[in-house]
MIVEXFI-482495 format. One record per residue (C-alpha): residue number from 1; residue in three letters; x, y, z. Coordinates in pm, whole numbers, always signed. Example, Ala and Ser with C-alpha at 12.3 -4.5 7.8 and 13.67 -1.06 7.14 Angstrom:
// residues 2
<node n="1" res="ALA" xx="+1230" yy="-450" zz="+780"/>
<node n="2" res="SER" xx="+1367" yy="-106" zz="+714"/>
***
This chain:
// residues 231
<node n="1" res="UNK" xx="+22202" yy="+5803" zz="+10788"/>
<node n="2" res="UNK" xx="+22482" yy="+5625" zz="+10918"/>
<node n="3" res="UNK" xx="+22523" yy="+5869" zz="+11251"/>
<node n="4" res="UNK" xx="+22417" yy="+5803" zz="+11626"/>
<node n="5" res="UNK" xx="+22112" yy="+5558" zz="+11613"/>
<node n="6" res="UNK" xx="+22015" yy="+5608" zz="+11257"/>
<node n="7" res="UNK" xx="+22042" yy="+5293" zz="+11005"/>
<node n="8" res="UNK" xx="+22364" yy="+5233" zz="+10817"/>
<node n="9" res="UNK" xx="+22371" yy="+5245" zz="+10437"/>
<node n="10" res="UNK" xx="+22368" yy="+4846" zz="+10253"/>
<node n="11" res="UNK" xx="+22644" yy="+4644" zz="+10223"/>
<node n="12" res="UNK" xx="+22805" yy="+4752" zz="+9863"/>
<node n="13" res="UNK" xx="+22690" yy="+5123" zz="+9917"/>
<node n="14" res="UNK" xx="+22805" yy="+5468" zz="+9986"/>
<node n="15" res="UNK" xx="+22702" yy="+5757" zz="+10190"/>
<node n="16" res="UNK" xx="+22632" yy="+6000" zz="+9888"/>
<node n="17" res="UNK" xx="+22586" yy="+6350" zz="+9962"/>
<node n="18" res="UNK" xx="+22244" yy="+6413" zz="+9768"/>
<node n="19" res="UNK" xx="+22107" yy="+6095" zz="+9966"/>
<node n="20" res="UNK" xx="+22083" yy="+6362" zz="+10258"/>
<node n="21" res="UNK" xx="+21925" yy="+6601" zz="+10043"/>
<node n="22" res="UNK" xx="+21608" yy="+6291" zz="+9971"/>
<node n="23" res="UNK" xx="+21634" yy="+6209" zz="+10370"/>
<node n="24" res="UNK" xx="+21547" yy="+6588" zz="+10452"/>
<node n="25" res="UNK" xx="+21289" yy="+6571" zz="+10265"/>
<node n="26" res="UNK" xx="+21121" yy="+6248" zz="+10335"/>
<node n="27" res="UNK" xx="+21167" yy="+6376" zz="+10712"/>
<node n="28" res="UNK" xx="+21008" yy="+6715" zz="+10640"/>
<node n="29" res="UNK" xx="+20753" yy="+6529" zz="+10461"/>
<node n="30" res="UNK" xx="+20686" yy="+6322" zz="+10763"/>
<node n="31" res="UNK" xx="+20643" yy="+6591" zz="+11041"/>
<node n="32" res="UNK" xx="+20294" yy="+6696" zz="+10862"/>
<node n="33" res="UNK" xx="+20370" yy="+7111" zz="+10877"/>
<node n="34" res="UNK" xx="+20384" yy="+7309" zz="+10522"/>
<node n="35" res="UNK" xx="+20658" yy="+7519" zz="+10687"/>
<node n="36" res="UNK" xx="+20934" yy="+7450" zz="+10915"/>
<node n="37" res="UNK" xx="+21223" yy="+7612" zz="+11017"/>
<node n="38" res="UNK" xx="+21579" yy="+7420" zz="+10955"/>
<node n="39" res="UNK" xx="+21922" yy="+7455" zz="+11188"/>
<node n="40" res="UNK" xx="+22237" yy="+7323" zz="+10986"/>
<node n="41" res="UNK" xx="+22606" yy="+7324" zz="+11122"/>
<node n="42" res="UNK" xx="+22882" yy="+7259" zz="+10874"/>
<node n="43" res="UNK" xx="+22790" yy="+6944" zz="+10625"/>
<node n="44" res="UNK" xx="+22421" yy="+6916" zz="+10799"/>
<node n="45" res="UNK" xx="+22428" yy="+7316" zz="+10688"/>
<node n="46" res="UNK" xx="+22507" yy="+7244" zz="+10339"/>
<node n="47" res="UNK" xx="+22283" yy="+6965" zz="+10288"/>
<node n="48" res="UNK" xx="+21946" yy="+7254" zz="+10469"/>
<node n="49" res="UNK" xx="+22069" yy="+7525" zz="+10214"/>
<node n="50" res="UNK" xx="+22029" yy="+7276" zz="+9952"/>
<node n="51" res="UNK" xx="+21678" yy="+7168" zz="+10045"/>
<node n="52" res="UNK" xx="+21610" yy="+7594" zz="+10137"/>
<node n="53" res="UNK" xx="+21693" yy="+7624" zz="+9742"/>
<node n="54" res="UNK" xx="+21545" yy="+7340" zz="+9616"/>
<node n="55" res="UNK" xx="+21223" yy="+7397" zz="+9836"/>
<node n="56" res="UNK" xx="+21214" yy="+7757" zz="+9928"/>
<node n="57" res="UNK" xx="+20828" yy="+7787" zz="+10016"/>
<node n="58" res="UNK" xx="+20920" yy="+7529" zz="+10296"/>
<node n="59" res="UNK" xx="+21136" yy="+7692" zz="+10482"/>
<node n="60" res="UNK" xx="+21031" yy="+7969" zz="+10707"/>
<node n="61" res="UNK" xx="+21384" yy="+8006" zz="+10872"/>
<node n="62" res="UNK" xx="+21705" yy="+7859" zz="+10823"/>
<node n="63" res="UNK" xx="+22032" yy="+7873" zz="+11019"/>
<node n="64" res="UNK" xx="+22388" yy="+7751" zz="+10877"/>
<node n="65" res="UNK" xx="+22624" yy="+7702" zz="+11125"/>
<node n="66" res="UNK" xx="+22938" yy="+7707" zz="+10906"/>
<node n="67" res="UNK" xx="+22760" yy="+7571" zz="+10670"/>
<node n="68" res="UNK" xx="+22832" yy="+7708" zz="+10381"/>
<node n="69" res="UNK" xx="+23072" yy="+7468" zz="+10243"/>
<node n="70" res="UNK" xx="+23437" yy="+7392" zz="+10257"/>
<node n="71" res="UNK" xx="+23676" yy="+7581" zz="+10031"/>
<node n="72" res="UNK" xx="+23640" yy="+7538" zz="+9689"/>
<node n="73" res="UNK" xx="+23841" yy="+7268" zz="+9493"/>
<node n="74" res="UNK" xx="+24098" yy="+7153" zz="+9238"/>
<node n="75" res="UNK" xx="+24024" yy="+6972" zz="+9001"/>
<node n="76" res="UNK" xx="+24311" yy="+6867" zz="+8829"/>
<node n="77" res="UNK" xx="+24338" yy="+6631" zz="+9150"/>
<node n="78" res="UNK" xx="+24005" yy="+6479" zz="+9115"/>
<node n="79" res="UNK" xx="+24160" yy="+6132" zz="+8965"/>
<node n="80" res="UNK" xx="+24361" yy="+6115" zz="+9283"/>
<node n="81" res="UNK" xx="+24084" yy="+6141" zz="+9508"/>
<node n="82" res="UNK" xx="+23887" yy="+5875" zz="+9353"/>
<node n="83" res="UNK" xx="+24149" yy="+5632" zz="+9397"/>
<node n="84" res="UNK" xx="+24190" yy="+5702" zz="+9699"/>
<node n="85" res="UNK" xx="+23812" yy="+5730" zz="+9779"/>
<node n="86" res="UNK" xx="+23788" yy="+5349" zz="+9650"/>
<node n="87" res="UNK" xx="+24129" yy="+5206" zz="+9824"/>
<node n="88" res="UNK" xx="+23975" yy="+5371" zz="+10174"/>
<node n="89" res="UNK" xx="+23573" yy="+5250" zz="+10091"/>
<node n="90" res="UNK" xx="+23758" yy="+4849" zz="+10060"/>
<node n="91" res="UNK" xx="+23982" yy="+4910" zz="+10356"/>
<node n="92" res="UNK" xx="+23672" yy="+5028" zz="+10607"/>
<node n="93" res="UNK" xx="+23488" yy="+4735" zz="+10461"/>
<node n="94" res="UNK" xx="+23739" yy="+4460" zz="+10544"/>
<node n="95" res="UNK" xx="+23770" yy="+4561" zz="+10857"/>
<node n="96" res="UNK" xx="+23435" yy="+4516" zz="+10945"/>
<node n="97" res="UNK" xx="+23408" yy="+4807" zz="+11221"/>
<node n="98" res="UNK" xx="+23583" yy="+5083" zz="+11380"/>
<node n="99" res="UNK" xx="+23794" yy="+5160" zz="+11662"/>
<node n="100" res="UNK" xx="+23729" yy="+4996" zz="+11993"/>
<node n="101" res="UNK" xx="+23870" yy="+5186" zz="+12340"/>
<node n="102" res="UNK" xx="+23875" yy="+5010" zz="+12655"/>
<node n="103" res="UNK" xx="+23703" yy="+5290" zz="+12886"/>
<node n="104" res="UNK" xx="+23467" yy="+5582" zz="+12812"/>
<node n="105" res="UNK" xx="+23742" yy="+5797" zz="+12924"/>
<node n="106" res="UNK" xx="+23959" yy="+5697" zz="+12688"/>
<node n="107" res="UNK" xx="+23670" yy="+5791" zz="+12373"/>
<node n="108" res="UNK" xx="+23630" yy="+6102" zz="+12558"/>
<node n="109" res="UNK" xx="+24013" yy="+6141" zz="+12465"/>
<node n="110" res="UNK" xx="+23995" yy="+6079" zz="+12119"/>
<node n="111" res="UNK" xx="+23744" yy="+6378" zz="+12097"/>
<node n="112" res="UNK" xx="+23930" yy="+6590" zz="+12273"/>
<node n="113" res="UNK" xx="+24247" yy="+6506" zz="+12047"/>
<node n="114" res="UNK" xx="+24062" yy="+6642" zz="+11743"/>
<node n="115" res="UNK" xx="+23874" yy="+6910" zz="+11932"/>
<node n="116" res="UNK" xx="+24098" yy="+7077" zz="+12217"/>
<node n="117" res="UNK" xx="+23855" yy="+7344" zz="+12244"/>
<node n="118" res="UNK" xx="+23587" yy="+7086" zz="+12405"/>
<node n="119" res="UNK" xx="+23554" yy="+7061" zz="+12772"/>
<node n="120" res="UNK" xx="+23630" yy="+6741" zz="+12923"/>
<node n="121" res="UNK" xx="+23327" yy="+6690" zz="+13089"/>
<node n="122" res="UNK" xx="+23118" yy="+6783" zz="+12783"/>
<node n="123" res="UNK" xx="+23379" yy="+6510" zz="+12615"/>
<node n="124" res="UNK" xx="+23262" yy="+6268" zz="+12840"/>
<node n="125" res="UNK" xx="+22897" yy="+6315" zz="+12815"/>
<node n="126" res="UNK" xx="+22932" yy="+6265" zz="+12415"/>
<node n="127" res="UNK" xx="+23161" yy="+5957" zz="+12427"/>
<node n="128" res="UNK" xx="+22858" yy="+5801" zz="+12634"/>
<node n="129" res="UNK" xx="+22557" yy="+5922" zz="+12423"/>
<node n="130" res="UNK" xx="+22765" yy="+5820" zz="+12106"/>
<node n="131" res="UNK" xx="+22923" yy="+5479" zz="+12131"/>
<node n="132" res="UNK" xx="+22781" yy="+5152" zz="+12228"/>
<node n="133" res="UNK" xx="+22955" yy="+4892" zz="+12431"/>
<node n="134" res="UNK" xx="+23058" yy="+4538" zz="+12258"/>
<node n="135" res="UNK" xx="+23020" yy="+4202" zz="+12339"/>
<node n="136" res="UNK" xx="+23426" yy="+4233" zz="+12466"/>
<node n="137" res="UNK" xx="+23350" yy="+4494" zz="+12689"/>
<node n="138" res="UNK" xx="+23493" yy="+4805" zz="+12511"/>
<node n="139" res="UNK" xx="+23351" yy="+5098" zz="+12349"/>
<node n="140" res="UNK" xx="+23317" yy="+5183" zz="+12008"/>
<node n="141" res="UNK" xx="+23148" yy="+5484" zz="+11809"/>
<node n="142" res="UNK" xx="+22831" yy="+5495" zz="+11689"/>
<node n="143" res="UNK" xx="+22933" yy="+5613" zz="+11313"/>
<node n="144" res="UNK" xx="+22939" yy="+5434" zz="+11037"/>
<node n="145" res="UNK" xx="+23358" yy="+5368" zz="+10958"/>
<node n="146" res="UNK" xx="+23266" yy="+5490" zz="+10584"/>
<node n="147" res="UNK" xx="+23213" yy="+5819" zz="+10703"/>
<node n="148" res="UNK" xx="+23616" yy="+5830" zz="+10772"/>
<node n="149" res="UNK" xx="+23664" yy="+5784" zz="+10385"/>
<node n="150" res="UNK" xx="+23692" yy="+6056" zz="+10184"/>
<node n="151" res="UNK" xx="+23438" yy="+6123" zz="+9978"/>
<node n="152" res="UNK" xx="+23491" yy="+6071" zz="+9601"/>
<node n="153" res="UNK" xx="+23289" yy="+6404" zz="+9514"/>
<node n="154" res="UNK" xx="+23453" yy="+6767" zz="+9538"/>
<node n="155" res="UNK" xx="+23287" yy="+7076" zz="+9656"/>
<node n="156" res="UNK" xx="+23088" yy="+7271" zz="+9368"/>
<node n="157" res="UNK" xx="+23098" yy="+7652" zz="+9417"/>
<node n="158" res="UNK" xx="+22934" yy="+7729" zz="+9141"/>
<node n="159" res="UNK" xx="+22647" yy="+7482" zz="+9173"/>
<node n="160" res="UNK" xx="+22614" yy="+7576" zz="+9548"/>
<node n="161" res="UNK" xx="+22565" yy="+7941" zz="+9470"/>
<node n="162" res="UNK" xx="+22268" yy="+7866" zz="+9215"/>
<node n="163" res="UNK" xx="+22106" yy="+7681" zz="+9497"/>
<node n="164" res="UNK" xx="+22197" yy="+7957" zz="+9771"/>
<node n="165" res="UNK" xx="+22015" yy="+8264" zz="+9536"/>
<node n="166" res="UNK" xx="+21720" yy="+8113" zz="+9569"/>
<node n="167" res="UNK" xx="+21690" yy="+8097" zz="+9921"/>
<node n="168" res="UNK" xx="+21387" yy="+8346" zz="+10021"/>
<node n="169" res="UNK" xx="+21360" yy="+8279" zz="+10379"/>
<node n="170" res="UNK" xx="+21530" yy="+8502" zz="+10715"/>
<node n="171" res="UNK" xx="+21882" yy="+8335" zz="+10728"/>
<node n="172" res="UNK" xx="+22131" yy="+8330" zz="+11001"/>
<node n="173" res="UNK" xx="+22497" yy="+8279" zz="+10911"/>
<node n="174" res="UNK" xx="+22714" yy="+8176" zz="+11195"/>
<node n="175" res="UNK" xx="+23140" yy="+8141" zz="+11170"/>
<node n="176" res="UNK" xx="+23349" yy="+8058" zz="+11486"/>
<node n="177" res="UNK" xx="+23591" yy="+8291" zz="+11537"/>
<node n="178" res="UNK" xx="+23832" yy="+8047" zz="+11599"/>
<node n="179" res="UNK" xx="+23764" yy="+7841" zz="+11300"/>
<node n="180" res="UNK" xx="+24001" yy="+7597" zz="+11141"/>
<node n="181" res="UNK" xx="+23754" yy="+7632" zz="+10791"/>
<node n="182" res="UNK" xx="+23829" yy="+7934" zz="+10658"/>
<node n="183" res="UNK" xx="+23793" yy="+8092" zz="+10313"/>
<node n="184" res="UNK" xx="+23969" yy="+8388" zz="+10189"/>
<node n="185" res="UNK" xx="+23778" yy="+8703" zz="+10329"/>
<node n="186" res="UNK" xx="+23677" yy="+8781" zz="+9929"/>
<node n="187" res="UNK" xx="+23538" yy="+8418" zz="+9890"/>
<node n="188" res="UNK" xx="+23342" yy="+8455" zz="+10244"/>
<node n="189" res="UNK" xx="+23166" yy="+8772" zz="+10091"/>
<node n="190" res="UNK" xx="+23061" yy="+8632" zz="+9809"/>
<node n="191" res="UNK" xx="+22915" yy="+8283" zz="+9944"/>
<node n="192" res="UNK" xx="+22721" yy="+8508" zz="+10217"/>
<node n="193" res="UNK" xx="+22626" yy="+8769" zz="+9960"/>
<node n="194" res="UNK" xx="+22466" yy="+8475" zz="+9779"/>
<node n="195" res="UNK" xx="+22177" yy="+8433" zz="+10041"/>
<node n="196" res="UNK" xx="+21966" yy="+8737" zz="+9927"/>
<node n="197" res="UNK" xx="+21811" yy="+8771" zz="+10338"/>
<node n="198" res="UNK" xx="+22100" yy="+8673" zz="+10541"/>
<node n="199" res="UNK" xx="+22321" yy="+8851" zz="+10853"/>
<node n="200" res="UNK" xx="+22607" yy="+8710" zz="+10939"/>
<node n="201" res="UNK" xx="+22751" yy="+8664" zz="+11321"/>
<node n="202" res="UNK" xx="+23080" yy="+8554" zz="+11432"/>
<node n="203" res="UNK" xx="+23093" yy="+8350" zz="+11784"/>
<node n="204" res="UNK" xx="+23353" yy="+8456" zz="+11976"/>
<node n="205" res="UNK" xx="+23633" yy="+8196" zz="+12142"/>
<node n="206" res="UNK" xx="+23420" yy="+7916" zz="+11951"/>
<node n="207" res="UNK" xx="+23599" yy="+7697" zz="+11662"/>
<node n="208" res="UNK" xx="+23388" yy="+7475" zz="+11366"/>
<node n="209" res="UNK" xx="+23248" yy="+7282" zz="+11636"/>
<node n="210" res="UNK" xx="+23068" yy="+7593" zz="+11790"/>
<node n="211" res="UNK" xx="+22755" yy="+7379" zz="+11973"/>
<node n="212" res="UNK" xx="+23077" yy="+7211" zz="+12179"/>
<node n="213" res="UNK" xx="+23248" yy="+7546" zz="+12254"/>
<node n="214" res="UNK" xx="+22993" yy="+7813" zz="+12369"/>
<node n="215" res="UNK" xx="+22656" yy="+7646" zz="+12358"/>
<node n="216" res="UNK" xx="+22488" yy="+7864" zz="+12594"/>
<node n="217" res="UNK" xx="+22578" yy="+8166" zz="+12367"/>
<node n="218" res="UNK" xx="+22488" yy="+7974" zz="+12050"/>
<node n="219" res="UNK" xx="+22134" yy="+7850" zz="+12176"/>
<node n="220" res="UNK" xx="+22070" yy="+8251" zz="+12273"/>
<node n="221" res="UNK" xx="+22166" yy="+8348" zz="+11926"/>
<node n="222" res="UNK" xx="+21917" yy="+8108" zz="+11774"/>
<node n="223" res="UNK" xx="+21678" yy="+8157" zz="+12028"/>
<node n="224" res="UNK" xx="+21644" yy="+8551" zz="+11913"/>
<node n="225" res="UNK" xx="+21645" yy="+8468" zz="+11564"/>
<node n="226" res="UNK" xx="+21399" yy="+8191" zz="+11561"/>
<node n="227" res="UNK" xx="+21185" yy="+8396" zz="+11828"/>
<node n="228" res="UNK" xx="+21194" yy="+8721" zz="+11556"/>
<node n="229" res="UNK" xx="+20880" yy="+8718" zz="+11342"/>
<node n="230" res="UNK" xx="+20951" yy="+8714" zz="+10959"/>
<node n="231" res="UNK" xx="+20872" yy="+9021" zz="+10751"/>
***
């Protein structure tokens, strides 16, 4: 909700992580099958290792493309982050809307400021699949501007891992190698070690954003693994 085509949340509400968790699996629901097999990359993967816990006779295979969470949190600075969770939330909503740019080209920029890793032509292709044109003439993302907020929630560990044990399906954990999310090597061994079926890849030359950087060897990975029968 609230990305590419799909429907934005009311006026007055929130993107709420566990509202992802209910999507999933009114989607799931919908597609008729009593097993499927679920791809996640970063939050997406967090929000399909939930449902794998939550629902683990569901899943037949799942794949988390660094998506086993961001690093653990503080919480003495929780009070902080609400505050500034709520001043953000009223400044997205008085403005009514997000950035505008003048040309595609220019979109295709902004990506590539935040993701130098992406090719430019790939850049371009996204900036036109993901942004709509106004009634001025300009372009503007697809996105919901309340996804730029912070959210007011910190990352549980500890519930995560509760969830994660009780996955029972073949899992395939995927980092980039050149990764701006990283854990201490002691914390990545025990989120993976968590997952009692999982093997773990790195993806060479390939940051968070791995399906940008080195799709053709991503899709082979995933290829093989969903191809592999189970058991």
């Amino acid at each position: 909700r609230g990305h590419g085509d799909s429907d934005r949340v009311g006026s007055g509400g929130y993107y709420h992580f566990m509202d992802y968790l209910a999507d999933l699996e009114d989607f799931i629901g919908k597609l008729g099958r009593k097993r499927v097999s679920i791809i996640g990359h970063s939050m997406g993967g967090s929000v399909a290792a939930y449902f794998t816990g939550v629902y683990p006779n569901r899943i037949s295979k799942l794949a988390l493309l660094e998506g086993l969470g961001p690093p653990d949190s503080d919480w003495s600075g929780w009070p902080d982050r609400l505050s500034a969770w709520i001043a953000a939330w009223k400044r997205q909503s008085e403005r009514g809307g997000s950035r505008r740019y003048t040309t595609l080209d220019e979109a295709a920029g902004r990506l590539r400021a935040t993701d130098p890793k992406l090719p430019a032509d790939l850049a371009l292709r996204l900036a036109e699949v993901s942004t709509v044109k106004t009634s001025d003439g300009r372009f503007q993302f697809k996105h919901d501007p309340l996804h730029l907020t912070p959210a007011p929630y910190l990352f549980m560990v500890d519930g995560a891992l509760t969830l994660w044990r009780r996955i029972a399906c073949p899992t395939l954990l995927i980092d980039g190698s050149d990764s701006e999310f990283r854990y201490s090597p002691e914390e990545a061994t025990r989120r993976r070690a968590a997952i009692p079926n999982a093997k773990h890849v790195e993806l060479a030359d390939a940051g968070h954003m791995m399906q940008r950087h080195q799709p053709e060897l991503l899709a082979k990975l995933l290829d093989e693994f969903l191809a592999t029968p189970c058991g």
